[in-house]
N, CA, C and O atoms as a GROMACS GRO file, in nm:
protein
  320
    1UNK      N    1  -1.836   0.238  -1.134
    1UNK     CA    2  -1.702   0.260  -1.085
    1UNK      C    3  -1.695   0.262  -0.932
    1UNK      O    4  -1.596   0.310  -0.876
    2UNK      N    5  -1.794   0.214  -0.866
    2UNK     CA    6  -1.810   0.234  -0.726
    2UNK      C    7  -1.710   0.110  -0.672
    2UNK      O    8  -1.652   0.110  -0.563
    3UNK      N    9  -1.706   0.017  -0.760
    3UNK     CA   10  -1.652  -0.074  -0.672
    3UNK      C   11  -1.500  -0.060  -0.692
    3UNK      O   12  -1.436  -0.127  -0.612
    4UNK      N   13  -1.419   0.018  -0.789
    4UNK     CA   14  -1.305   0.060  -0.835
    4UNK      C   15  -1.248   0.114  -0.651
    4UNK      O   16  -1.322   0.199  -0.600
    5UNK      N   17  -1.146   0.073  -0.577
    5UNK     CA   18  -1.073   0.148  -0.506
    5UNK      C   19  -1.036   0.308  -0.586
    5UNK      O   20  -1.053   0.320  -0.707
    6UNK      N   21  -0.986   0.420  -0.505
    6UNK     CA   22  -0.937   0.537  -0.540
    6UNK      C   23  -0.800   0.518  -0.521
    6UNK      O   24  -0.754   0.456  -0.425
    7UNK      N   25  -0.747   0.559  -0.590
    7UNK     CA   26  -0.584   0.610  -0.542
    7UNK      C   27  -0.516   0.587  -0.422
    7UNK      O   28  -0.433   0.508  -0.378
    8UNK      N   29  -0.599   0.709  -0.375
    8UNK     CA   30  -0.598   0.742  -0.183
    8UNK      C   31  -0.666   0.593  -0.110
    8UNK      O   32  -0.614   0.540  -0.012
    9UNK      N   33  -0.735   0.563  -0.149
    9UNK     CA   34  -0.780   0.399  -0.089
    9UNK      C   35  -0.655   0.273  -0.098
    9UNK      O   36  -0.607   0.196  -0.014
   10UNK      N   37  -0.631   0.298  -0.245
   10UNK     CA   38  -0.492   0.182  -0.263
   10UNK      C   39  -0.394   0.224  -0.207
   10UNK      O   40  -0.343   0.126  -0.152
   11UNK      N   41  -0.310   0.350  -0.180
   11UNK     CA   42  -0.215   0.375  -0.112
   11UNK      C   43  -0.212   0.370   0.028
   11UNK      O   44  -0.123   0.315   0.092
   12UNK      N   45  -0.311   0.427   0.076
   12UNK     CA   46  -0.345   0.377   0.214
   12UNK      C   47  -0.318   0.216   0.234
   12UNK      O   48  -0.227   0.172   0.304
   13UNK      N   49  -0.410   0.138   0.164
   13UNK     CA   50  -0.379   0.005   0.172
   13UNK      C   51  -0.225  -0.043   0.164
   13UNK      O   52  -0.172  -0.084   0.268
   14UNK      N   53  -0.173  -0.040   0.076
   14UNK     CA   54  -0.039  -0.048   0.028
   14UNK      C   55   0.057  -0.009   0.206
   14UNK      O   56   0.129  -0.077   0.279
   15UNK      N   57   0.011   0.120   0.211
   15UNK     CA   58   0.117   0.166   0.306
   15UNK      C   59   0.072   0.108   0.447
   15UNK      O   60   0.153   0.124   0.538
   16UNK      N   61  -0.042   0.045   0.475
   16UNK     CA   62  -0.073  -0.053   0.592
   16UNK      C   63  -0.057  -0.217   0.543
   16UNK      O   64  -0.092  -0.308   0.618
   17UNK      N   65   0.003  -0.242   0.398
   17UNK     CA   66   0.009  -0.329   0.378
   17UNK      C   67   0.178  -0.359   0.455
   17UNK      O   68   0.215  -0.456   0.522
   18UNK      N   69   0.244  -0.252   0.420
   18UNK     CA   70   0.415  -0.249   0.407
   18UNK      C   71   0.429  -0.236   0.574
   18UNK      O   72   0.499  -0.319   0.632
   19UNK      N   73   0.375  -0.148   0.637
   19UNK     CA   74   0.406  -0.168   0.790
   19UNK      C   75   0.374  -0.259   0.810
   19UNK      O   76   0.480  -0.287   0.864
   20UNK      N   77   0.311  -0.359   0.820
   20UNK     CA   78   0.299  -0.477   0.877
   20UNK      C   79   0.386  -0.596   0.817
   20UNK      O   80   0.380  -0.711   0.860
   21UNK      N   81   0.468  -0.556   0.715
   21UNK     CA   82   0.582  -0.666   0.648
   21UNK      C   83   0.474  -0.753   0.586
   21UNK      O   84   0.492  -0.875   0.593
   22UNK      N   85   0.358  -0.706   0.523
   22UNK     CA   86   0.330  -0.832   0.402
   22UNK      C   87   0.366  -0.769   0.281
   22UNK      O   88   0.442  -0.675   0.257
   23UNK      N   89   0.274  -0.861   0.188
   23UNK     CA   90   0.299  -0.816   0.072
   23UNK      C   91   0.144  -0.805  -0.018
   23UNK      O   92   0.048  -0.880   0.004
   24UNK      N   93   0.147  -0.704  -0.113
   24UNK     CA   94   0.038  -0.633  -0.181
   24UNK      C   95   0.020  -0.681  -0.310
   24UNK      O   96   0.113  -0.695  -0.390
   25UNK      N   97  -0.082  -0.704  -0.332
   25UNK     CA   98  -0.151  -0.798  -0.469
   25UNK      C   99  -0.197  -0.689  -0.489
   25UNK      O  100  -0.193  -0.613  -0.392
   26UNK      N  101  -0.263  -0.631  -0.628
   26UNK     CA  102  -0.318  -0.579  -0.722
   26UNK      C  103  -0.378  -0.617  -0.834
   26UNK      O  104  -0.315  -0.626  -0.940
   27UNK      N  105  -0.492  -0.640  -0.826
   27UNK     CA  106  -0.556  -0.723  -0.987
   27UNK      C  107  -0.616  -0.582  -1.046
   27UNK      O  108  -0.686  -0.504  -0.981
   28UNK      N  109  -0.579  -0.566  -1.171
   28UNK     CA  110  -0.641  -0.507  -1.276
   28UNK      C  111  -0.694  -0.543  -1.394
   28UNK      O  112  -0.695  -0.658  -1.438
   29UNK      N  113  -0.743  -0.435  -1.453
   29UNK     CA  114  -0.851  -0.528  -1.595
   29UNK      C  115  -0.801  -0.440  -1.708
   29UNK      O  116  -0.752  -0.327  -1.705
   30UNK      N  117  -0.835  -0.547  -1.841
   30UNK     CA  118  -0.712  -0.538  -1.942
   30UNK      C  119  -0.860  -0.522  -2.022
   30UNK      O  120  -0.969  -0.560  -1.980
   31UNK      N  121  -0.826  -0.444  -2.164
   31UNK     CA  122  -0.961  -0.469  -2.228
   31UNK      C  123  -0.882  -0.539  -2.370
   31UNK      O  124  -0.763  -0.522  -2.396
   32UNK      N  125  -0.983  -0.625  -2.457
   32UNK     CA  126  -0.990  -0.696  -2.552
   32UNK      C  127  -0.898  -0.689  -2.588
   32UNK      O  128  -0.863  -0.799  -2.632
   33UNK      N  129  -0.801  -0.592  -2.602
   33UNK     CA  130  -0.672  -0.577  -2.694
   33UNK      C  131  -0.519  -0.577  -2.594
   33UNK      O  132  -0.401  -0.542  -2.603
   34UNK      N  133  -0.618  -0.643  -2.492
   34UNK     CA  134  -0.461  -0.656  -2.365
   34UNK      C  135  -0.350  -0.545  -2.323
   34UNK      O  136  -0.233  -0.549  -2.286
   35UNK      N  137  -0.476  -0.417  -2.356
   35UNK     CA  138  -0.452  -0.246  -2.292
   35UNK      C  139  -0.500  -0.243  -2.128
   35UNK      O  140  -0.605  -0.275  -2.073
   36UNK      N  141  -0.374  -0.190  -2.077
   36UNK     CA  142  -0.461  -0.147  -1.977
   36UNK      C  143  -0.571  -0.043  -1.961
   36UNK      O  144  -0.566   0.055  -2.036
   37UNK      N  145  -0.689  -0.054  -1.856
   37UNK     CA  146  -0.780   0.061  -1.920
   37UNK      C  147  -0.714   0.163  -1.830
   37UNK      O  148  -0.632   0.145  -1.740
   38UNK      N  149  -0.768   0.273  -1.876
   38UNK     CA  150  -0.709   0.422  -1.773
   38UNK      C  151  -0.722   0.414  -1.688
   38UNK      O  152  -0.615   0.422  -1.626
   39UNK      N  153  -0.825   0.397  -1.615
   39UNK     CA  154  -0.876   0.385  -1.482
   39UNK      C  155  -0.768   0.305  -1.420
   39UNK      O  156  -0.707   0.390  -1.356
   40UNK      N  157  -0.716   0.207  -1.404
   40UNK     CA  158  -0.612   0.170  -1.390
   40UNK      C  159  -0.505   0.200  -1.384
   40UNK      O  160  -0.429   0.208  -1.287
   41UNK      N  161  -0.486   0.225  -1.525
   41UNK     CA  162  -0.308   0.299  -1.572
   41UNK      C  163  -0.303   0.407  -1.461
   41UNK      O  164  -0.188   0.430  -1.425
   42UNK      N  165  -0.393   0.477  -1.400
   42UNK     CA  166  -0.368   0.617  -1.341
   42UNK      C  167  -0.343   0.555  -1.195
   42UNK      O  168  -0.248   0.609  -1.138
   43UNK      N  169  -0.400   0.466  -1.128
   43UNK     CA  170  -0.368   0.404  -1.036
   43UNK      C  171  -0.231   0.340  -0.991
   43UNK      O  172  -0.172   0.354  -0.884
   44UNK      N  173  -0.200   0.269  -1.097
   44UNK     CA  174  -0.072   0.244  -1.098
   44UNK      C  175   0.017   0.340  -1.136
   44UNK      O  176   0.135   0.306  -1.119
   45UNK      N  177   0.000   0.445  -1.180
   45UNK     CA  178   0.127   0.580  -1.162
   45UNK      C  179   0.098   0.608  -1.021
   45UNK      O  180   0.188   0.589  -0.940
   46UNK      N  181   0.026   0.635  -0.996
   46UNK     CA  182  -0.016   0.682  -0.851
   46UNK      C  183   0.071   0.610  -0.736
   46UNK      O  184   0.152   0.666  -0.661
   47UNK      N  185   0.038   0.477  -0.738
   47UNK     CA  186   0.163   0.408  -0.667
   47UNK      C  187   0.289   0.364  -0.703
   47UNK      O  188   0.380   0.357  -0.620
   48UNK      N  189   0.304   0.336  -0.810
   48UNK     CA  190   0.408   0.423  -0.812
   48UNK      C  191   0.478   0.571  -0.791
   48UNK      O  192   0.600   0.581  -0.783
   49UNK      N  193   0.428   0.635  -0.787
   49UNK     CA  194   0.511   0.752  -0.762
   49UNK      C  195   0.462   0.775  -0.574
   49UNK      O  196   0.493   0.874  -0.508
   50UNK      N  197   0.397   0.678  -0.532
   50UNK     CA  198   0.387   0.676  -0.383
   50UNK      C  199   0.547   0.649  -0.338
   50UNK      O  200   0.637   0.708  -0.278
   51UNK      N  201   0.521   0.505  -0.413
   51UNK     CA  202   0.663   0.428  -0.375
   51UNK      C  203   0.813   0.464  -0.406
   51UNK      O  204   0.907   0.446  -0.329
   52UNK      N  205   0.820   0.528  -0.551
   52UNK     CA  206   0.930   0.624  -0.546
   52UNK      C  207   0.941   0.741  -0.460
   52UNK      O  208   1.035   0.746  -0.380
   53UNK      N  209   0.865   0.825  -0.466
   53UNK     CA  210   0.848   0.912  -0.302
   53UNK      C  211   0.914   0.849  -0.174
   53UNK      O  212   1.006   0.912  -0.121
   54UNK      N  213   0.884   0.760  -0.134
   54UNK     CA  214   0.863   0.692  -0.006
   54UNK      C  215   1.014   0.542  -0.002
   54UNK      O  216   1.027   0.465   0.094
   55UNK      N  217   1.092   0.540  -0.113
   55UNK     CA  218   1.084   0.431  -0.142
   55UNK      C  219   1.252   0.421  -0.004
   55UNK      O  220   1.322   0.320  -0.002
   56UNK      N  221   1.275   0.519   0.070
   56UNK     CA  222   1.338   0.489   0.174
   56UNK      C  223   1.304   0.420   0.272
   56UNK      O  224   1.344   0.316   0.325
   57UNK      N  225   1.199   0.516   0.296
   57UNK     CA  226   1.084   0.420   0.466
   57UNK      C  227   1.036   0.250   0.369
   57UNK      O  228   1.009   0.147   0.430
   58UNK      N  229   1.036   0.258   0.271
   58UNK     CA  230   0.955   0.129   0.251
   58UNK      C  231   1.094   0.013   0.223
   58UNK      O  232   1.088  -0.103   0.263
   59UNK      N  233   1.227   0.075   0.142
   59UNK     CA  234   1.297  -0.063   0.092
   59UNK      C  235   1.425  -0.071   0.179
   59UNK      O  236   1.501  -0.168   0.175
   60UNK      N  237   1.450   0.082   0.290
   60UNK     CA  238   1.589   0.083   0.385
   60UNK      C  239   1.492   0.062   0.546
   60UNK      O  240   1.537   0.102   0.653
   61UNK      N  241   1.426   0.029   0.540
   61UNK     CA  242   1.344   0.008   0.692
   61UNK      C  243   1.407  -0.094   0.740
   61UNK      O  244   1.452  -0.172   0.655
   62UNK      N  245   1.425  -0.122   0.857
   62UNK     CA  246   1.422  -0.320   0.907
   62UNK      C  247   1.256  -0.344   0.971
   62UNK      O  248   1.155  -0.273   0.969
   63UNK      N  249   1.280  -0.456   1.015
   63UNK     CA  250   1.144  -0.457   1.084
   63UNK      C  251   1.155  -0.445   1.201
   63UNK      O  252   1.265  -0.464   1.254
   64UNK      N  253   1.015  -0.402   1.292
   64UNK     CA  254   1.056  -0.385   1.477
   64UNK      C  255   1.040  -0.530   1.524
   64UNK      O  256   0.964  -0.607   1.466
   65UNK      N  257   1.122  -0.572   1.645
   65UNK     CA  258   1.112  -0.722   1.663
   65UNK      C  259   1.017  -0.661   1.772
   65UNK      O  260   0.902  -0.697   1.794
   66UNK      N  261   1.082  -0.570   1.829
   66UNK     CA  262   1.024  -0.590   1.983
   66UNK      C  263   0.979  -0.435   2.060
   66UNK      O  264   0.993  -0.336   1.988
   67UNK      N  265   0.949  -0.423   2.142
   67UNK     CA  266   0.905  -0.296   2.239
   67UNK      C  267   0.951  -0.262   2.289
   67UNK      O  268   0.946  -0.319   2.398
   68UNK      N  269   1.030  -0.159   2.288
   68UNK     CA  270   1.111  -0.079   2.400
   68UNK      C  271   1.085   0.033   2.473
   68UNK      O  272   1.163   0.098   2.542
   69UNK      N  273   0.940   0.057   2.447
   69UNK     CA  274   0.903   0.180   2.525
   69UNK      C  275   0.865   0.123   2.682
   69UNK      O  276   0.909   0.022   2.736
   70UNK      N  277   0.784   0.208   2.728
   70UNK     CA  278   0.784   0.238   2.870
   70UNK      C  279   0.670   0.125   2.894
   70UNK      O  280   0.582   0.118   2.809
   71UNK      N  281   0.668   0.015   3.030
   71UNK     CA  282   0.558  -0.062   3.056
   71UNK      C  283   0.422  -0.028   3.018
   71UNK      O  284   0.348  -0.119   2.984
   72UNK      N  285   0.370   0.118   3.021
   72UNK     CA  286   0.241   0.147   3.088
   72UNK      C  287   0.208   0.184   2.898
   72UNK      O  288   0.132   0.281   2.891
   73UNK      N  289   0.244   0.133   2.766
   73UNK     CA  290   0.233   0.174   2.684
   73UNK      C  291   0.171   0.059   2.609
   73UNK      O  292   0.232  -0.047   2.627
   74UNK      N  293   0.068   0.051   2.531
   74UNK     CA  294   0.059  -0.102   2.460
   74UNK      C  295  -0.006  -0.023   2.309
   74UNK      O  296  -0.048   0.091   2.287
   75UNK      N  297   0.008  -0.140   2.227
   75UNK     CA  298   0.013  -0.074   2.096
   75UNK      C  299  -0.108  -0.167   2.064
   75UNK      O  300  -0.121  -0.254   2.150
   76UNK      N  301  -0.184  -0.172   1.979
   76UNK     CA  302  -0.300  -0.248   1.946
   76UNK      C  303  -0.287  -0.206   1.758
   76UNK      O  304  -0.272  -0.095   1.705
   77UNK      N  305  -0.299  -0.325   1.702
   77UNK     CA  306  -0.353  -0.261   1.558
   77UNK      C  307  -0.477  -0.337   1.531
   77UNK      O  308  -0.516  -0.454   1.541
   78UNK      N  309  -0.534  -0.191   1.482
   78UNK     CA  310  -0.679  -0.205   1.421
   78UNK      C  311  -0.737  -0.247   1.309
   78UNK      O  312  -0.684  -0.190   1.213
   79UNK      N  313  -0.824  -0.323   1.275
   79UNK     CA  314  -0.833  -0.318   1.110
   79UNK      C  315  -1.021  -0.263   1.108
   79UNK      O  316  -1.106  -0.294   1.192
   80UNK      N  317  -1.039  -0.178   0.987
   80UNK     CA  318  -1.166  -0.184   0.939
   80UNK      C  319  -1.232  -0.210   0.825
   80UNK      O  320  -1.354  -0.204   0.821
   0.00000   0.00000   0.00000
C-alpha cells in the first residue's frame, strides 16, 4: 500500500491542482466484480467532502490575471 497516495496527499494535490486552474485525474482500481475496493471508496469520500467543504473557494473563485501588489514583491511557485 506504499504506493497508494493518502487522503491528505490527494487533497493537497487536488487543492494545488485547482489553484493553478487545471484539472485533476484520478485512476482507481476496481476488483473482479467492478467494486470499488475500500481503499479507494474512502478516498473518494474524502474528496469529496474536501470539495463540498470548500466548494465556494473552488466553483465561485475567478482566476487572478494579474499582480497588483507592491513592485518589490514576486511570487514564485514551487513544485516537489
Amino acid at each position: 500500500m506504499d504506493d497508494i497516495y493518502s487522503s491528505d496527499e490527494l487533497i493537497a494535490q487536488l487543492a494545488q491542482t485547482i489553484s493553478l486552474g487545471g484539472n485533476f485525474v484520478l485512476n482507481i482500481a476496481i476488483d473482479a466484480n467492478g467494486r470499488v475496493l475500500p481503499v479507494f471508496e474512502e478516498r473518494l469520500k474524502n474528496l469529496g467532502d474536501f470539495v463540498n467543504d470548500h466548494s465556494d473557494a473552488i466553483f465561485s473563485s475567478k482566476p487572478w490575471i494579474y499582480q497588483s501588489d507592491v513592485d518589490s514583491v514576486m511570487y514564485v511557485i514551487f513544485q516537489h
